[in-house]
C-alpha positions as CSV (number, residue, x, y, z in Angstrom):
1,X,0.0,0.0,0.0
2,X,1.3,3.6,-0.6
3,X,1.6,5.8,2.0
4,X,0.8,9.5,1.5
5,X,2.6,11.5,4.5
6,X,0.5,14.1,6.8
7,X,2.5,17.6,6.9
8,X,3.6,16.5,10.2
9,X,5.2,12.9,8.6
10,X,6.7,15.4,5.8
11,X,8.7,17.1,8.9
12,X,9.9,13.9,10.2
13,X,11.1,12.6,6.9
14,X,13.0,16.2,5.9
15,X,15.0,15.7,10.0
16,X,15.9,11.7,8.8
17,X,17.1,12.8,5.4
18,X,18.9,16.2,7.0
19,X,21.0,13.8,8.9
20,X,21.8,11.5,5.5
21,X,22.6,14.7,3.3
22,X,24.6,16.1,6.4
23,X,26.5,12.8,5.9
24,X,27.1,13.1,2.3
25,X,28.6,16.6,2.9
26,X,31.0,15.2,4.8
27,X,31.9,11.6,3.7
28,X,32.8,13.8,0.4
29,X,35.6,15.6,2.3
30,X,36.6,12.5,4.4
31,X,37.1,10.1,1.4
32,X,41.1,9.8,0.7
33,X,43.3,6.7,-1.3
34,X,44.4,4.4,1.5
35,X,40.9,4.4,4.1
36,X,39.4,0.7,4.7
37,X,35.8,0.9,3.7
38,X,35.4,0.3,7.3
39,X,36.6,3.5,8.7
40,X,34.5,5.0,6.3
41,X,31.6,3.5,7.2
42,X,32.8,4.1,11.0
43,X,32.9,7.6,10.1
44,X,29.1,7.7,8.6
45,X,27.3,6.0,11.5
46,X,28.9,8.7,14.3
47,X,27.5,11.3,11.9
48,X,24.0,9.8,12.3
49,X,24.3,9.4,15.5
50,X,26.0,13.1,16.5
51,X,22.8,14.1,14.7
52,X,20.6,11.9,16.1
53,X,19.9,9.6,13.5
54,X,20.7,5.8,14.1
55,X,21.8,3.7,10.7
56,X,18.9,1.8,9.8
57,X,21.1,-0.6,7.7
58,X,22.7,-2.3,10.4
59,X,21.1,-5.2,11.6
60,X,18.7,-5.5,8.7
61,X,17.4,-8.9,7.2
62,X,17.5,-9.9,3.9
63,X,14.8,-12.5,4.9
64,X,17.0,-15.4,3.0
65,X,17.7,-18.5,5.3
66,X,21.5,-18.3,6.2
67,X,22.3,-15.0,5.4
68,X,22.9,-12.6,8.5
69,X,21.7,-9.5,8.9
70,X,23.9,-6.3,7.8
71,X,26.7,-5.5,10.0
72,X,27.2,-1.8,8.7
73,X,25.9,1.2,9.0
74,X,26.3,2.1,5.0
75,X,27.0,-0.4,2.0
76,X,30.3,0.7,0.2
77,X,30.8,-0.6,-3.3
78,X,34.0,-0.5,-4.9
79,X,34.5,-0.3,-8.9
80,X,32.5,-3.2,-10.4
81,X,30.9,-3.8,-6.8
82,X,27.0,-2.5,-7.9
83,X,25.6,-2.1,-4.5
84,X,25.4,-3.4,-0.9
85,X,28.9,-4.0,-0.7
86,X,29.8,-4.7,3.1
87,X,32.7,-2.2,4.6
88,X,35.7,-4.3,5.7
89,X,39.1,-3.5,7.6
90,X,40.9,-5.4,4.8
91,X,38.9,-3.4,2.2
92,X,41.3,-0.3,0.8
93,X,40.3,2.7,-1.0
94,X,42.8,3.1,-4.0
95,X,43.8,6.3,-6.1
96,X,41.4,6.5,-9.0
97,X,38.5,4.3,-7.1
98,X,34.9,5.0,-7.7
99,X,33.1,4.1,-4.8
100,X,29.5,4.3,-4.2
101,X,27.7,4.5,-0.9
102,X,23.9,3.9,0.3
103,X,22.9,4.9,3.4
104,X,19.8,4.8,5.5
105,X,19.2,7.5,8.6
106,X,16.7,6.4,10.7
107,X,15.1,9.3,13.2
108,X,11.9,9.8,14.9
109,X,10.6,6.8,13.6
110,X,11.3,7.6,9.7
111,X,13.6,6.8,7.2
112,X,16.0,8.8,4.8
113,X,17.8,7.1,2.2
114,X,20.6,8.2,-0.3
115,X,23.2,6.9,-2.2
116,X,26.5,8.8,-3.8
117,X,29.2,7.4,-6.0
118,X,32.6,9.6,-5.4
119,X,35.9,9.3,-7.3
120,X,38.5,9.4,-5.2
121,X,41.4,10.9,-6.6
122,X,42.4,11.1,-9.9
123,X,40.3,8.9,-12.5
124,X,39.9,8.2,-15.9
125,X,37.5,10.0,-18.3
126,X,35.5,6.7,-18.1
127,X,35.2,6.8,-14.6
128,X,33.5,10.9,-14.7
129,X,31.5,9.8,-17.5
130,X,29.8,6.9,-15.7
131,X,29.4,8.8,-12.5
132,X,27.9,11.8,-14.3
133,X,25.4,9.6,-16.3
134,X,24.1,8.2,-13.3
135,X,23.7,11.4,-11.4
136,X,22.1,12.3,-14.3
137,X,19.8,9.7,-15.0
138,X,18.1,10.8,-11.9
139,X,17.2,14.1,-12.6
140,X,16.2,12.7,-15.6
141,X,13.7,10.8,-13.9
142,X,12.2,13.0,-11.6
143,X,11.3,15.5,-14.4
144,X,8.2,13.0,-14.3
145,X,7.8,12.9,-10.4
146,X,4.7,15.1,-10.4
147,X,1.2,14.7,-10.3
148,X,-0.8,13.8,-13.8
149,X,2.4,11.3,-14.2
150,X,2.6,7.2,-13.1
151,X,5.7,5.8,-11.7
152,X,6.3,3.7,-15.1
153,X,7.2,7.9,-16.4
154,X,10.0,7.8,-14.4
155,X,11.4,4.5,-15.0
156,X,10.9,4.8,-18.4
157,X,13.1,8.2,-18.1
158,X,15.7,6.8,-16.4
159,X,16.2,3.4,-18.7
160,X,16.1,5.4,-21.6
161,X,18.8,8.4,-20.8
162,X,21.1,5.3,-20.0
163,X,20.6,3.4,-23.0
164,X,21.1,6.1,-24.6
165,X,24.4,7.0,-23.0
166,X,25.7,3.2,-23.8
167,X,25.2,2.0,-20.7
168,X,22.9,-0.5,-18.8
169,X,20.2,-0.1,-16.1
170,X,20.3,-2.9,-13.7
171,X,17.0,-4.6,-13.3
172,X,17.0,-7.0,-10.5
173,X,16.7,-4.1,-7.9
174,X,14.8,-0.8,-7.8
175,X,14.2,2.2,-5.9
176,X,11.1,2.6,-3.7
177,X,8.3,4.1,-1.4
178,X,10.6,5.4,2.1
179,X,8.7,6.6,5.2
180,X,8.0,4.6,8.8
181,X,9.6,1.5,6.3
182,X,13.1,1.7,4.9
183,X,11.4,0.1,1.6
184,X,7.5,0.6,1.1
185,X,5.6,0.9,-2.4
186,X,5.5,1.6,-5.0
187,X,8.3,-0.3,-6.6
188,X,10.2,2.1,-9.3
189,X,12.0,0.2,-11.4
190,X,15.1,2.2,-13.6
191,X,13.4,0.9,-16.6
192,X,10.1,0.0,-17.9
193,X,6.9,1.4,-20.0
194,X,6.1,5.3,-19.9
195,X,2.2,5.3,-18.7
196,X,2.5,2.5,-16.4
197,X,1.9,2.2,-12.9
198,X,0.6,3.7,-9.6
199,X,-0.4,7.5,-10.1
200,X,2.3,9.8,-8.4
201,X,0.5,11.7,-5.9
202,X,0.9,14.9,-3.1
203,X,2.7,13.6,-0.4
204,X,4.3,10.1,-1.8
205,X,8.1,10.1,-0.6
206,X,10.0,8.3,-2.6
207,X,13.8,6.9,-3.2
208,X,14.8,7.1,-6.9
209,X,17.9,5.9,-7.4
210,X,19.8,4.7,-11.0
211,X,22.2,1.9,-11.0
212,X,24.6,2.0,-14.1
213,X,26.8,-0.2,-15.4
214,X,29.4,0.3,-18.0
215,X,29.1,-2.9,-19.7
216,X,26.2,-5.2,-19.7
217,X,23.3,-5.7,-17.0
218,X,23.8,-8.9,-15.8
219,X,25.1,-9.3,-12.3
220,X,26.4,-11.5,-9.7
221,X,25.9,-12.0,-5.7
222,X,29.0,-12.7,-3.5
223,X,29.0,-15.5,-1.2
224,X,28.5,-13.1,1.9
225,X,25.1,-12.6,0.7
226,X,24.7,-9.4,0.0
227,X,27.9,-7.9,-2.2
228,X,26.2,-7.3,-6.1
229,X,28.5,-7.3,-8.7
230,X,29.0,-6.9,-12.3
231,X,29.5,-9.9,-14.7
232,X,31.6,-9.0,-17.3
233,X,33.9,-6.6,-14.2
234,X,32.6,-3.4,-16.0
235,X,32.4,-0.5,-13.8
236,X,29.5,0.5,-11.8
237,X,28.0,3.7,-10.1
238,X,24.7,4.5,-7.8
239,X,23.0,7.8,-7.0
240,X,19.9,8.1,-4.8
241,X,17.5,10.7,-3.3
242,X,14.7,10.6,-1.7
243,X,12.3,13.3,-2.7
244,X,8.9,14.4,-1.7
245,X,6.0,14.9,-4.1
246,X,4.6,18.1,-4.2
247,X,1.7,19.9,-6.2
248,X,4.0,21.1,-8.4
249,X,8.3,20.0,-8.9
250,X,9.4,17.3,-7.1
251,X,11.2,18.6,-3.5
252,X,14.7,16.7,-2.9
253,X,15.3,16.0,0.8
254,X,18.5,14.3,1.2
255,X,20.0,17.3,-0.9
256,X,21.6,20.3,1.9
């Protein structure tokens, strides 16, 4: 069922995603060649928590029989790592990296959620392009996050700026409804059929969030359980917001 937030619930969600954009802000600045993923993500959950925010990641189930829960506050992804990667002391950051990570604030009983990929150091011209497509392919996507529009407008947005860059959408995961729930519906894929799908409403939060790969789409799960990578070791970036729907443009809220 989608939830559409009260004014008061719209308050709530703007404090969670403060905290997550506050994060951001700073992770940006932090990020150096020669950091384990794990003092990063060390760094990210005393933010929350300085700010009053606790991560919601840690601790949560995938629901799959022998797979424990998260142990991190953020899921750091390294090069062709796609998402959910899991931050490790043995796990260095490397001149010319691109590494992506999502986070999830949790405060006063709702949910912010954002991902960023950052290139640390210098990179190739590969590397910017990627990053910038993704980031794109976002704000492509939210042009359509208004009412008189369905949620299959903005997939449809998204899958075809990327194609249409040379890259490929991943399909087995999607952004998603946020609120009380880290993941509520609607579903919004990063690809799909313009004019399909729930009718975007006043009030609807929602994370959007491309994931791009360089080469082809298909993609493979580590033994941990929860690592996603790419196939063919193509590169891969992520970038997330979760925005508010409004009467008119859509409002960004993990944005400072």
């Amino acid at each position: 069922m989608i939830t559409i937030k009260s004014k008061r619930e719209i308050e709530y969600m703007r404090e969670a995603c403060k905290v997550v954009a506050i994060l951001y802000d700073k992770l940006e600045k932090t990020i150096k060649p020669g950091m384990t993923t794990w003092e990063l993500d060390q760094i990210a959950e005393k933010i929350m928590r300085e700010n009053g925010a606790i991560p919601a990641e840690k601790g949560y189930s995938s629901g799959i029989k022998g797979v424990p829960p998260y142990p991190a506050a953020t899921c750091i992804s390294i090069n062709d790592e796609v998402i959910h990667g899991v931050p490790s002391k043995k796990k260095y950051i490397k001149e010319g990296d691109i590494v992506s990570v999502d986070t999830v604030a949790l405060k006063n009983g709702f949910n912010g959620d954002a991902a960023r990929t950052f290139i640390v150091g210098k990179s190739s011209k590969e590397s910017e392009r990627l990053v910038n497509v993704t980031k794109q392919a976002f704000y492509e996507g939210i042009k359509y996050a208004k009412p008189g529009y369905r949620i299959g407008d903005i997939s449809h947005a998204i899958g075809e700026y990327v194609k249409s860059q040379g890259y490929s959408v991943v399909k087995e995961f999607q952004g998603h409804g946020i609120g009380r729930e880290m993941h509520e519906d609607p579903g919004i894929p990063n690809y799909g059929k313009a004019g399909k799908g729930p009718r975007i409403e006043p009030g609807m939060t929602l994370a959007v969030e491309p994931m791009v790969i360089q080469g082809k789409s298909n993609i493979l799960e580590l033994d941990d359980g929860w690592t996603i990578i790419t196939e063919d070791g193509s590169m891969a970036a992520h970038y997330e917001n979760t925005i508010l729907i409004t009467e008119k443009e859509p409002e960004i809220l993990t944005l400072l």
